[in-house]
C-alpha positions in Angstrom: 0.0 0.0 0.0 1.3 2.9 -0.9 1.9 6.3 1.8 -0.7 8.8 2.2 -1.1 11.8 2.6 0.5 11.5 -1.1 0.5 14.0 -4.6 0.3 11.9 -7.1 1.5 13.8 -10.0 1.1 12.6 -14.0 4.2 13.8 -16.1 2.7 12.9 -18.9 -0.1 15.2 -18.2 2.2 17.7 -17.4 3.6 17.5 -20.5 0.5 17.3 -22.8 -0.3 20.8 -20.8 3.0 22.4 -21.3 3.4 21.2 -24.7 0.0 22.6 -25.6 -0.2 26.1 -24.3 3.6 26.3 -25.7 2.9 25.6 -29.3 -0.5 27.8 -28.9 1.3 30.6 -27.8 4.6 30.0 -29.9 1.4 30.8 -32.8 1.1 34.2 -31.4 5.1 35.0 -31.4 4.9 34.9 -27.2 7.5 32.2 -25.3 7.3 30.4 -22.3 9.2 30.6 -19.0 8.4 26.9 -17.2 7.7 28.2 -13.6 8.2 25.3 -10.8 8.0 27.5 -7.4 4.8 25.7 -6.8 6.7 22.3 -7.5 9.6 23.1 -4.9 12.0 22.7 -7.8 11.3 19.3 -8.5 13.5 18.0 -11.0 11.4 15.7 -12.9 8.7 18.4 -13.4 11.8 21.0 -14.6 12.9 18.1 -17.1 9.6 17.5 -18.3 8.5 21.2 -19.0 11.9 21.3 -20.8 11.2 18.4 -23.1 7.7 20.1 -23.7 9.6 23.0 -24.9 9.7 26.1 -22.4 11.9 28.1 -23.1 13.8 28.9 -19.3 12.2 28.0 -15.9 11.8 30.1 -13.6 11.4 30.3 -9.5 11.0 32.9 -6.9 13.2 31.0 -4.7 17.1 30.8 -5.2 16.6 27.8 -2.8 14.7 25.7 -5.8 16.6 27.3 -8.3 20.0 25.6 -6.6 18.1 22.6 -6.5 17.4 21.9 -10.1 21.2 23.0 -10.3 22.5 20.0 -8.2 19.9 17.3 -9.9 21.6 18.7 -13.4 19.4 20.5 -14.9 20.8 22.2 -17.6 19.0 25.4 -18.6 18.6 29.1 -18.6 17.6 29.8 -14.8 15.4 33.1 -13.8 14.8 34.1 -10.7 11.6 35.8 -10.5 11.1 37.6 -7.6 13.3 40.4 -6.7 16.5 39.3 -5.4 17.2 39.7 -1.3 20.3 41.5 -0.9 21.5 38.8 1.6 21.5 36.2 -1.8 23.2 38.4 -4.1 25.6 36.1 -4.3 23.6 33.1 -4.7 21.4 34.3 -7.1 24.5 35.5 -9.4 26.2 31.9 -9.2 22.8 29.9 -9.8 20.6 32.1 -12.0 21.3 33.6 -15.6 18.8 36.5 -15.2 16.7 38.0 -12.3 13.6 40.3 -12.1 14.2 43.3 -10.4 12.6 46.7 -9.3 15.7 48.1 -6.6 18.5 49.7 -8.3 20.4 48.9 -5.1 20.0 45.2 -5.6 21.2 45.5 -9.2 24.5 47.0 -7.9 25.0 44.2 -5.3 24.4 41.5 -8.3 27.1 43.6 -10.1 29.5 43.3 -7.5 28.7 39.7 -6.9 29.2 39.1 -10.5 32.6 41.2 -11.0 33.9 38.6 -8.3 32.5 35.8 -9.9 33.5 37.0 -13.2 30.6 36.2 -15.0 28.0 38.4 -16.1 24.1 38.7 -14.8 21.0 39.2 -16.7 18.3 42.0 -15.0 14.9 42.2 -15.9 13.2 45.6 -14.8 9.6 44.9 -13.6 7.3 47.6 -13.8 4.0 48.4 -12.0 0.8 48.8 -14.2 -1.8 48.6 -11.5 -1.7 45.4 -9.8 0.1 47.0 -7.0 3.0 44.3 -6.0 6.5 44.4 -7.0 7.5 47.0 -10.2 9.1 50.2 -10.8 7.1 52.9 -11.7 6.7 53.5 -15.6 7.6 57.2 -15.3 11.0 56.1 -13.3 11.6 53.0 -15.5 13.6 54.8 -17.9 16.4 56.0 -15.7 16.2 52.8 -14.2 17.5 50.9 -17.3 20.1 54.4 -17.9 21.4 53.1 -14.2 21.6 49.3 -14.9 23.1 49.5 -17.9 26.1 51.8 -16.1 26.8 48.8 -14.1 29.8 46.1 -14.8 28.7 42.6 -15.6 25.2 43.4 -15.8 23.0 43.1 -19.1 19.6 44.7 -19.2 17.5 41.9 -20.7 14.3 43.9 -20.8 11.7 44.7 -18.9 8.2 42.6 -17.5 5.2 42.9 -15.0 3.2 41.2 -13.2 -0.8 41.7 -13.0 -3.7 39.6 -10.9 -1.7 38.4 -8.2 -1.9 41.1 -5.4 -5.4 42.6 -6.4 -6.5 41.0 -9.4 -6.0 43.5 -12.2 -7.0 41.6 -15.0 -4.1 41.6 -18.3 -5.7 43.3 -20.9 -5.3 45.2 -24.1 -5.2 48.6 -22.3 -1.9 47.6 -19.5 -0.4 45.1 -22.3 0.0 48.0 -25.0 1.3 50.2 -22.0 4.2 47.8 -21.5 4.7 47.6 -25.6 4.9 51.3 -25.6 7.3 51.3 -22.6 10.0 48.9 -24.2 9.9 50.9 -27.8 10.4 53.8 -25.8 13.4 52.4 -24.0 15.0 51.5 -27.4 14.1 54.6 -29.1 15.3 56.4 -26.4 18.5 54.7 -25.3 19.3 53.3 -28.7 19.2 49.3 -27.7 17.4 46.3 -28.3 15.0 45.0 -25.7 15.2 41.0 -25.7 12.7 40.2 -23.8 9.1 42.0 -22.7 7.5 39.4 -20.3 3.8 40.5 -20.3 3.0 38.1 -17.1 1.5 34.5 -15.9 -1.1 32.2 -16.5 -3.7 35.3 -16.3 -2.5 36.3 -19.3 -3.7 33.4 -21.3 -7.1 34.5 -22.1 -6.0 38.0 -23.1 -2.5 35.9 -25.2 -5.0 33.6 -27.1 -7.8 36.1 -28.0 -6.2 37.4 -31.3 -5.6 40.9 -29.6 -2.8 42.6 -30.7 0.5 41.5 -28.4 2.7 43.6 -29.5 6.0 43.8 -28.1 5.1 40.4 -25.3 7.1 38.1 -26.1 7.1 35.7 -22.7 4.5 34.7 -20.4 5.8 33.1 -17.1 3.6 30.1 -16.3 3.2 27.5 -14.0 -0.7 27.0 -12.6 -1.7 26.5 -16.1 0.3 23.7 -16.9 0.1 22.4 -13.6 -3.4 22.5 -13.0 -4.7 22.8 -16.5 -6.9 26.6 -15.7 -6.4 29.8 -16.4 -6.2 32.2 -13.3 -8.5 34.9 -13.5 -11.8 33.0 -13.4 -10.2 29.3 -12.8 -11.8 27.7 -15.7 -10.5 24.9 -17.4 -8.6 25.5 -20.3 -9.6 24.1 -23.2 -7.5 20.8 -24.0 -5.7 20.4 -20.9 -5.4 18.2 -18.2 -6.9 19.2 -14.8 -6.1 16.7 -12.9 -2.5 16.3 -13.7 -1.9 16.6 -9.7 -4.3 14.7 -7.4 -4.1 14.7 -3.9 -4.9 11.2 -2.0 -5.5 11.2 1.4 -6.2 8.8 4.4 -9.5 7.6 6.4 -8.6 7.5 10.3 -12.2 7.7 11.6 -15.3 7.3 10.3 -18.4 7.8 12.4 -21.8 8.8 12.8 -22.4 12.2 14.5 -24.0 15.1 15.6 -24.1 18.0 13.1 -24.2 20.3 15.7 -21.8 21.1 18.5 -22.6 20.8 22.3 -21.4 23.2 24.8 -20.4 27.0 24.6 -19.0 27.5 21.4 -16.0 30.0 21.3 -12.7 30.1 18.5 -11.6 27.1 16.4 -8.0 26.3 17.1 -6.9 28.8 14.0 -9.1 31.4 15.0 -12.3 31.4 13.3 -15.7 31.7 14.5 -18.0 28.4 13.5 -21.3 28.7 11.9 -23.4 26.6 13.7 -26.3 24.4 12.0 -28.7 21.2 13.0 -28.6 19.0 10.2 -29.5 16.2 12.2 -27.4 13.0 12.4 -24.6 13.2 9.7 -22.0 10.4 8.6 -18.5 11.8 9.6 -14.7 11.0 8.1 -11.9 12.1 9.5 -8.3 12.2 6.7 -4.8 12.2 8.0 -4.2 15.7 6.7 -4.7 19.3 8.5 -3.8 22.9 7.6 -0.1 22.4 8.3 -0.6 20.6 5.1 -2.9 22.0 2.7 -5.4 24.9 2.2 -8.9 23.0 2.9 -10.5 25.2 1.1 -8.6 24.4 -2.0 -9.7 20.6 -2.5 -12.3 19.7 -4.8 -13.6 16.3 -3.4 -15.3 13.3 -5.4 -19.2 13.8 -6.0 -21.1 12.6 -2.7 -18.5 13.9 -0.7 -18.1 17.2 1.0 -15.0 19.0 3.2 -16.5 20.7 6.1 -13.6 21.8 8.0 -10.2 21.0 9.2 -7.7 21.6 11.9 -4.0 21.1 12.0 -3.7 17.5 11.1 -7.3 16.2 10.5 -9.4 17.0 7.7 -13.3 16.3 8.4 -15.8 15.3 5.5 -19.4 14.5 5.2 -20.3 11.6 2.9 -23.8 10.5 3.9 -24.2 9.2 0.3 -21.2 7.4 0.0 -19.6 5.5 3.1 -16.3 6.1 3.6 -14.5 3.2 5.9 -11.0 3.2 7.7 -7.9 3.0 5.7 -10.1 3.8 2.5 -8.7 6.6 0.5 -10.3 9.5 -1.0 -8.7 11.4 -4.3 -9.0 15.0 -4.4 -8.2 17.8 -7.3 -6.5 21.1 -6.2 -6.3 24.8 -6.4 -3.2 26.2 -6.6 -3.1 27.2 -2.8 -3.9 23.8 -2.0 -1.1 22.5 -4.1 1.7 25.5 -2.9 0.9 24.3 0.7 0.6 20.1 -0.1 4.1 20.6 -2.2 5.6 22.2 0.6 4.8 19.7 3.4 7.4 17.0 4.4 4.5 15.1 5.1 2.9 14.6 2.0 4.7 12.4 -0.4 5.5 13.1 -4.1 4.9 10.0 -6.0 5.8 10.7 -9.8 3.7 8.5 -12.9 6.2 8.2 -14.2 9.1 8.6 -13.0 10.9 9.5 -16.2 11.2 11.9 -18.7 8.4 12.2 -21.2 9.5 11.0 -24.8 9.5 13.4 -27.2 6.4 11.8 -29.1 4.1 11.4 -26.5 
């Protein structure tokens, strides 16, 4: 019997996702960037979004980033969220190119990589609404003046990063904004900009729509491939795979119960306050699996089956249409909260179908 709580993740799946939005988007003149943060760097996942074409990977943490490094994975390597000045160093021996907004980190990467000798690529992000990391467009141009004064550094171009913070949907209007930003820059500074990386998988619906992309040429994804939906609505995407990841978990207890709690009711252990209902006698399962491991609210559970709650380590279900017994398991699909959290645990195995690289003609 195999361990639970476990991820049981489909490469091939993966691969048919990746390999998809890829050749849809190579159509529309736009790259990708492979992004395994919510993977932890796992190596097999970063080899099989290579062999589906993706043009780099990319992480926000150096930590995953060094990871793929040591498993030997050979490709370009960009760190996507602004660099910490205490990993300057790191992030110049272990990625190719990093996103940045602080001209004072840029200098640091330029020192780190006059000692390495080697040089550092530096995308500028800029803000265009969403409100989380970016430079500000009117202070973008003597931000790239500045970079480019630095040893060892090249200016790769410039990106941004929408419906993350607050949801600011990609659209024609913010997309043509960062076009007209990266002509600007060349106009004005007489260069080429390589790369304009409109954003993530929230940019699919606006990539695929026949608008005009103009200068885009990258999109930075990972929930799409992983999870098979774009991010602004979380609807499927057409032709993928949405359950490429499952989550299986354990039945420790199953019981009938009272719907309704007895005695004073005050906080639940993280906080909350319970709504409290009577709907009589209901049949009750308790998983091995709590909030240290997943976000609850992020599972999706089989038909006849609903999640009502959970505390650290127990996850509580109602299934009075489908009786659940001890040691059965139940299979779950994820949001991408769920899956961050799941990936992250020690406690949840990784179990990898398979557990090779996907041929080239799959």
């Amino acid at each position: 019997m195999m361990s639970a709580p476990r991820l049981e993740i489909d490469l091939r799946k993966i691969y048919h996702n990746a390999r998809t939005l890829v050749e849809r988007l190579a159509m529309r003149g736009i790259s990708v960037t492979g992004v395994t943060k919510a993977t932890l760097g796992s190596a097999e996942i970063a080899a099989t979004l290579l062999e589906a074409g993706v043009k780099r990977l990319g992480d926000s943490r150096i930590e995953n980033i060094e990871a793929m490094r040591l498993a030997q994975i050979v490709a370009a390597m960009t760190l996507i969220r602004s660099p910490m000045l205490s990993q300057a160093k790191r992030v110049v021996l272990s990625t190719d190119v990093s996103c940045n907004t602080e001209i004072e980190v840029i200098k640091k990467l330029s020192l780190e990589a006059q000692k390495a000798g080697r040089n550092h690529g530096v995308i500028l992000m800029v803000e265009l609404g969403d409100l989380r990391e970016g430079i500000m467009p009117d202070d973008l141009l003597d931000c790239v003046r500045k970079t480019l004064s630095l040893p060892n550094i090249d200016f790769k171009g410039i990106g941004t990063n929408l419906a993350c913070r607050s949801g600011v949907s990609p659209d024609n209007k913010n997309m043509a904004r960062l076009s007209a930003l990266a002509s600007s820059i060349e106009a004005t500074l007489d260069l080429s900009v390589e790369i304009v990386s409109g954003g993530n998988s929230a940019n699919l619906e606006w990539a695929l729509s026949g608008a005009e992309i103009g200068r885009v040429n990258d999109l930075r994804l990972g929930e799409a491939i992983l999870l098979g939906c774009e991010t602004l609505h979380r609807q499927p995407i057409d032709g993928l795979h949405t359950d490429a990841i499952t989550l299986c978990a354990e039945v420790i207890e199953a019981k009938t119960k009272p719907s309704k709690p007895s005695g004073t009711i005050a906080q639940t252990a993280f906080g909350e306050a319970p709504e409290v209902t009577d709907r009589g006698m209901v049949t009750q399962a308790i998983l091995a699996l709590g909030q240290q491991d997943i976000d609850p609210s992020g599972l999706q559970a089989p038909t006849g089956i609903d999640v009502m709650g959970a505390s650290s380590d127990h996850l509580i279900l109602e299934s009075d249409s489908l009786k659940l017994s001890v040691g059965a398991e139940v299979i779950f699909q994820l949001n991408y909260s769920a899956l961050v959290r799941a990936m992250t645990s020690p406690f949840v195995s990784k179990v990898m179908k398979p557990a090779t690289t996907v041929p080239s003609d799959f």
